[in-house]
C-alpha positions as CSV (number, residue, x, y, z in Angstrom):
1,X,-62.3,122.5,3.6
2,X,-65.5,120.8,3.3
3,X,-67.6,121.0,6.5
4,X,-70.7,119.0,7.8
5,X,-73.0,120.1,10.7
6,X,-75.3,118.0,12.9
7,X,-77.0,119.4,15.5
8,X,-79.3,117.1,18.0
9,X,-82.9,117.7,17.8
10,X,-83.9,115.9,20.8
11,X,-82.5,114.2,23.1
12,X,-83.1,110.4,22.8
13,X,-85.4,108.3,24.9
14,X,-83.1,104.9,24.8
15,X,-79.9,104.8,23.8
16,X,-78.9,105.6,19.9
17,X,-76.5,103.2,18.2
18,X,-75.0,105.8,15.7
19,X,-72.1,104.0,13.7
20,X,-72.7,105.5,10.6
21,X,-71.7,109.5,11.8
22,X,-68.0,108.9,10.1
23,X,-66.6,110.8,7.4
24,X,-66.1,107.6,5.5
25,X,-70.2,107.8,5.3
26,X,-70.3,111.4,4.7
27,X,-67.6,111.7,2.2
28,X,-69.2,112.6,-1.1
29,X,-72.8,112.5,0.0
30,X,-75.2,115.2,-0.3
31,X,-77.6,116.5,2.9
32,X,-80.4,114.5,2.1
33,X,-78.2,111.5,1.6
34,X,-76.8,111.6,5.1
35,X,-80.3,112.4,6.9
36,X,-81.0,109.2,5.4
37,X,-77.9,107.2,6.8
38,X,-79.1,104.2,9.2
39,X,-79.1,105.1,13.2
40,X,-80.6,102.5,15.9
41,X,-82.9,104.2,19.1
42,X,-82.5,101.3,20.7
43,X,-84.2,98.4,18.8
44,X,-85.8,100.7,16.2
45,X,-84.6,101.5,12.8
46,X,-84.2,105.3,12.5
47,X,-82.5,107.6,10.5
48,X,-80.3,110.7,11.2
49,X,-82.4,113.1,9.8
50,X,-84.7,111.8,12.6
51,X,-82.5,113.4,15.5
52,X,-80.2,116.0,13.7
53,X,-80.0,118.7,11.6
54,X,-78.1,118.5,8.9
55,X,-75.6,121.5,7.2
56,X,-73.0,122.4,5.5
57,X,-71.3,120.4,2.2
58,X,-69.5,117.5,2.2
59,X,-66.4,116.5,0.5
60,X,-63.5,114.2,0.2
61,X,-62.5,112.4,3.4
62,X,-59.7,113.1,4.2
63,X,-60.7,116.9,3.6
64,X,-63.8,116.4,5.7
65,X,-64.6,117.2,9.3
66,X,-68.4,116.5,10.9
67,X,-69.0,119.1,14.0
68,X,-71.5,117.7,16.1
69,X,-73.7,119.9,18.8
70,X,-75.6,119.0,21.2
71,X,-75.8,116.8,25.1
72,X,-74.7,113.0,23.1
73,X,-74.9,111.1,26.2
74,X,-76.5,108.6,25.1
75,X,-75.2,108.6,21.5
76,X,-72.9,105.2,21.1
77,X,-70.0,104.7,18.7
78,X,-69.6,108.0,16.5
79,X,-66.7,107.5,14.1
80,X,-66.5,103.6,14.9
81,X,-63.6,102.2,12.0
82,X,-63.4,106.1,10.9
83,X,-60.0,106.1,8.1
84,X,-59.5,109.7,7.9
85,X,-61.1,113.1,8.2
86,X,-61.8,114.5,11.4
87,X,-65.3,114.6,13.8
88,X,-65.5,117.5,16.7
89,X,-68.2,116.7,19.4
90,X,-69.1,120.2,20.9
91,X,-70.2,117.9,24.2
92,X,-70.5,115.5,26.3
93,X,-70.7,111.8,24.3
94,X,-71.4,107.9,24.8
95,X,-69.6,105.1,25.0
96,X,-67.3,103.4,22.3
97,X,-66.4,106.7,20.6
98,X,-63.9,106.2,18.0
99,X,-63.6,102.4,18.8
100,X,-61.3,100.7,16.1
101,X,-60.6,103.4,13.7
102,X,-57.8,103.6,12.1
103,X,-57.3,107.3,10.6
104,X,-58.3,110.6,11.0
105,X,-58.7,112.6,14.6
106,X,-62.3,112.8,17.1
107,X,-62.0,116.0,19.0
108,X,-64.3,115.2,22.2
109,X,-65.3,119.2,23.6
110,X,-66.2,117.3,26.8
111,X,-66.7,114.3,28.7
112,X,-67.0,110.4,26.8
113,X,-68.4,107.4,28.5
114,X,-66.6,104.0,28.5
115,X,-64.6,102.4,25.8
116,X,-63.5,105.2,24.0
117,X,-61.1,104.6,21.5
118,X,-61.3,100.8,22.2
119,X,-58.9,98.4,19.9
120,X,-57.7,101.9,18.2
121,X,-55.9,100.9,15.5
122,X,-54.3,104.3,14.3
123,X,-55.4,108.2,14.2
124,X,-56.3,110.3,16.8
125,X,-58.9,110.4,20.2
126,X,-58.5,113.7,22.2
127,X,-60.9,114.3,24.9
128,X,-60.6,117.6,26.8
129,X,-62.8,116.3,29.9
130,X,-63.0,113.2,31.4
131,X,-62.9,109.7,30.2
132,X,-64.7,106.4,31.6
133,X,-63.8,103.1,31.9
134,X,-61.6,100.7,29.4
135,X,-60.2,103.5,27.2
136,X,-58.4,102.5,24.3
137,X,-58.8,98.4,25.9
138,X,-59.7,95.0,24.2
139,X,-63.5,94.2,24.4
140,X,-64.0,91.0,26.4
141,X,-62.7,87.9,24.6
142,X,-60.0,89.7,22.9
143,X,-56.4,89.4,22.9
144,X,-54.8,92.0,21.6
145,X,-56.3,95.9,21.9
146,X,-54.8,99.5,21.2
147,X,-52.5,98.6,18.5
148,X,-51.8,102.0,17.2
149,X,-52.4,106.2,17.4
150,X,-52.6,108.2,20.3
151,X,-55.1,109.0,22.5
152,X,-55.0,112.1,24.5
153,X,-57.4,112.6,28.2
154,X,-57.0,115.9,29.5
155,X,-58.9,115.0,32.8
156,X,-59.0,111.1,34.7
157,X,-59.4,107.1,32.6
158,X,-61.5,105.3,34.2
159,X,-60.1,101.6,35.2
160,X,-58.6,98.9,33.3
161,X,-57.6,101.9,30.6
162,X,-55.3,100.8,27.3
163,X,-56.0,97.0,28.4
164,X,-54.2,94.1,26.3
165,X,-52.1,97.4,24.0
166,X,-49.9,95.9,21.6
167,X,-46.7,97.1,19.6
168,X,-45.3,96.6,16.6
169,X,-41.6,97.8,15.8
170,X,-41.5,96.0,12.4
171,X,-44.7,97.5,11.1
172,X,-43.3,101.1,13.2
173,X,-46.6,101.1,15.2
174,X,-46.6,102.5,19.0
175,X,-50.1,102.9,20.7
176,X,-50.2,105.4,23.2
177,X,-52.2,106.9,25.9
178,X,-51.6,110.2,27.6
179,X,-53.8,111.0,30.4
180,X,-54.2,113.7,33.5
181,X,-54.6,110.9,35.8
182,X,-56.0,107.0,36.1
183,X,-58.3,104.6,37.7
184,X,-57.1,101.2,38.9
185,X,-55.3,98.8,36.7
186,X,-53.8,101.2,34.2
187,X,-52.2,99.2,31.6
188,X,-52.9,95.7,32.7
189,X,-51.8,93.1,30.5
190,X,-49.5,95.4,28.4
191,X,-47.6,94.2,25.6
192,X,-45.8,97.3,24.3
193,X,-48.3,99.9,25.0
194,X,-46.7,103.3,26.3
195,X,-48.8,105.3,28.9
196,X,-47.8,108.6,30.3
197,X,-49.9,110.2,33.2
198,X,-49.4,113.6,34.3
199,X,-50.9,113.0,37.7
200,X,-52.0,110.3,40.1
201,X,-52.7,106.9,39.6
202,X,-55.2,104.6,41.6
203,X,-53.6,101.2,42.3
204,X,-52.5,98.0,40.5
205,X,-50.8,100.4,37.7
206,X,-49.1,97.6,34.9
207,X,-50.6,94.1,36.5
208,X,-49.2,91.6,33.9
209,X,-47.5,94.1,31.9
210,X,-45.6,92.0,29.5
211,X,-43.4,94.7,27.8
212,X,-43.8,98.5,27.4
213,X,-43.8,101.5,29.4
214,X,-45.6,103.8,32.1
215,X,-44.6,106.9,32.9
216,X,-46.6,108.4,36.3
217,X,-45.6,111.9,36.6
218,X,-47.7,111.6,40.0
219,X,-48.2,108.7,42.6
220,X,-49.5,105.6,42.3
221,X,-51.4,104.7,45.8
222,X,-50.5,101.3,45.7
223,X,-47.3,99.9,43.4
224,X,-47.7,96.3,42.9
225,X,-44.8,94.4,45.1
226,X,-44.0,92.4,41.5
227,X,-42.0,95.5,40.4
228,X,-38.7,95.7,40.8
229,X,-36.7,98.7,41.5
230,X,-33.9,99.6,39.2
231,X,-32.5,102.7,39.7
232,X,-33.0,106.4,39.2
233,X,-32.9,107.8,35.8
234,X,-33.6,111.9,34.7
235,X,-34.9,111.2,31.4
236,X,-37.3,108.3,29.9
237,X,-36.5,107.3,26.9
238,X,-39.3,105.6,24.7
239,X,-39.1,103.0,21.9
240,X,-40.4,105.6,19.4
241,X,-37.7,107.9,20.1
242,X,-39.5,111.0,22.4
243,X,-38.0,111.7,25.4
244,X,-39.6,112.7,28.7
245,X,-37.6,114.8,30.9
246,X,-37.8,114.4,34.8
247,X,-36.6,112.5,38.0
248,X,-37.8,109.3,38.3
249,X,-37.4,106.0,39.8
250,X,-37.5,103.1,37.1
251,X,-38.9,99.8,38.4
252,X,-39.2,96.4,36.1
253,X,-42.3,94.5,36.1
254,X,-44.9,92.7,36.3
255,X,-42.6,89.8,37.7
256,X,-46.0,88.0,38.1
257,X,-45.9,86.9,34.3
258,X,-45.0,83.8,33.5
259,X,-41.9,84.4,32.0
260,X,-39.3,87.2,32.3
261,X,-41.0,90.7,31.5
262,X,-39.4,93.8,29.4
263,X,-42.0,96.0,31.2
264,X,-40.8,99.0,32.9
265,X,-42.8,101.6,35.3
266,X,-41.6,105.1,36.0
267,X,-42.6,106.8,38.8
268,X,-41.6,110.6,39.9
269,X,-39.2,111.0,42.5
């Protein structure tokens, strides 16, 4: 397996704009050729050799994974519109990690500032600390967000997580979001998103949720009075075809749409 090291220097005055650091960029390049790879500290054209060491040999893509060392903070958008291979982050890391790929897996060893994940279109974010705001969400101005993949948080989403998610049976695409617990507005404006939580949620869970599913294994402090109560079911059964075992009361919602919605919220008994 071919293997690429970066390991941070020093730690960056303003913010670095690091787009480049995906194994589509790597794939095939020697170590001098990705020390040369573009990087912005803040409006100043830099290169990577400029704030990482560089090791290892590259390779194919999809046979390619970058380990990264080192506090990334205030390192932006590593493995933006990734396709394949895989990227571990031994750390904490900045915002938009992993925003619109579409293959491969990020491994955050850590915590990851806002909009991770944003409009994923496929692969895989897991992030075994906390998350911040807008996981997995539409930027502003945009209609249509997580469309596919999974992203896994082992610790809280910040609010307005997997905002504007969108399905698609035809093409067999489910985005999905599995958390340890959330912020407020979870799943607002969902339109076939699923979101499982394995704790608590803050409140507003599924305002304007369309169609889709969220599954709080916890509570909710405040369920929005647009839900509907259905019954009491023992196992959820989602449109991809996993099953989640468990007591839990089904509600329908968000009634505030304006039309009927397919949405459904399950929260534990």
């Amino acid at each position: 397996m071919a293997e690429i090291k970066l390991k941070l220097k020093k730690e960056p005055e303003f913010p670095l704009e690091a787009e480049t650091i995906t194994p589509d960029n790597f794939a095939g390049k020697t170590q001098a050729d990705i020390k040369k790879l573009i990087i912005y500290h803040g409006n100043e054209e830099k290169t990577i050799g400029d704030f990482f060491e560089v090791s290892g040999k590259s390779g194919d893509i999809n046979d390619l994974t970058i380990i990264i060392e080192g506090n990334l903070s205030s390192v932006k958008r590593i493995g933006e519109k990734m396709s394949g291979g895989a990227i571990i982050i031994n750390g904490n890391v900045g915002m938009h990690v992993g925003n619109n790929m579409t293959g491969g897996k990020i491994t955050v060893n850590g915590n990851a500032d806002d909009w991770a994940g944003a409009m994923l279109k496929g692969g895989e974010l897991e992030i075994n600390g906390d998350a911040g705001h807008y996981v997995g969400a539409a930027y502003r101005g945009y209609w249509q967000g997580m469309e596919d993949g999974v992203i896994k948080v082992k610790g809280k989403v910040g609010n307005e997580s997997m905002l504007w998610a969108r399905n698609s049976k035809g093409a067999n695409k489910w985005p999905k979001l599995i958390c340890g617990s959330a912020a407020s507005f979870l799943g607002m404006h969902n339109h076939g998103g699923t979101i499982i939580v394995e704790g608590d949620c803050d409140r507003c869970t599924g305002a304007d949720q369309a169609w889709g599913n969220i599954v709080i294994k916890g509570e909710v402090s405040r369920r929005l009075p647009s839900y509907t109560k259905v019954g009491e079911v023992n196992i959820v059964e989602l449109p991809n075809g996993d099953k989640i075992n468990g007591k839990f009361i089904e509600y329908s919602g968000d009634h505030s749409v304006s039309k009927e919605t397919n949405g459904r919220l399950f929260i534990a008994v």
